[in-house]
N, C-alpha and C positions, 0 to 999 in steps of 0.2 A: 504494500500500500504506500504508495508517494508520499503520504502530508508524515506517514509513521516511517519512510524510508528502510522498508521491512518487506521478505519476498513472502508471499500470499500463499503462494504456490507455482505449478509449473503445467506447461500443456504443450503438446507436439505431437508430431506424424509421426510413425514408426512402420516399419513393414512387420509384419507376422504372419508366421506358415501356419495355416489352419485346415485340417485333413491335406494336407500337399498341395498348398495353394499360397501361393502369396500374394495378401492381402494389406492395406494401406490402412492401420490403426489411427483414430486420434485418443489419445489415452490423456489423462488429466489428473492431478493429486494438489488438493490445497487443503492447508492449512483447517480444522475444523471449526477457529476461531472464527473464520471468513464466510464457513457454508451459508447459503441462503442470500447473498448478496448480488447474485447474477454473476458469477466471476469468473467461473468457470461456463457456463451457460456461454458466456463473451468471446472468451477465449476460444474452447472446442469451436464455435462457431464459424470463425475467423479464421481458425484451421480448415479447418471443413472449405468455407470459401476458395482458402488456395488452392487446396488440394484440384476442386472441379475446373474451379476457374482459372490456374496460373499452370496446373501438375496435367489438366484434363484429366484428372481421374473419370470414370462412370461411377463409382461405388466407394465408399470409405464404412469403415464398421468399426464397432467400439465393446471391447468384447469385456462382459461385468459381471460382477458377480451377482447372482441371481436375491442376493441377500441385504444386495446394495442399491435400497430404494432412491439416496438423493440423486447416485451415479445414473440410474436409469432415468431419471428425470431430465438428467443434463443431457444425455444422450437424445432422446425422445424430441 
């Protein structure tokens, strides 16, 4: 966060092989202090953006764990 000059967290592309296939992750970890501020929501997003728009991907996936309600929200 700028005004606190403290990192939130972190978010990027990644490839990963899923059944033998490589696929374009956007994967994301912040801070729990921060969840619920749109941050990651922001971030993944803006990934995602490059990815179709700059990478031409078709497809990006974000692979979660089934237990990880706020993650699947950001993804969603």
């Amino acid at each position: 966060m700028r005004s606190e000059r403290k990192l939130v967290g972190d978010c990027g592309l990644v490839i990963q092989e899923v059944d033998g296939i490589e696929e374009l992750e956007v994967g994301y970890h912040f801070n729990r202090k921060y969840w619920g501020r749109g941050f990651a929501t922001e971030a993944a997003r803006a990934c995602m953006d490059y990815a179709f728009e700059r990478l031409g991907r078709r497809r990006v996936i974000s692979m979660i764990r089934p237990d990880n309600a706020p993650s699947r929200r950001v993804a969603e």
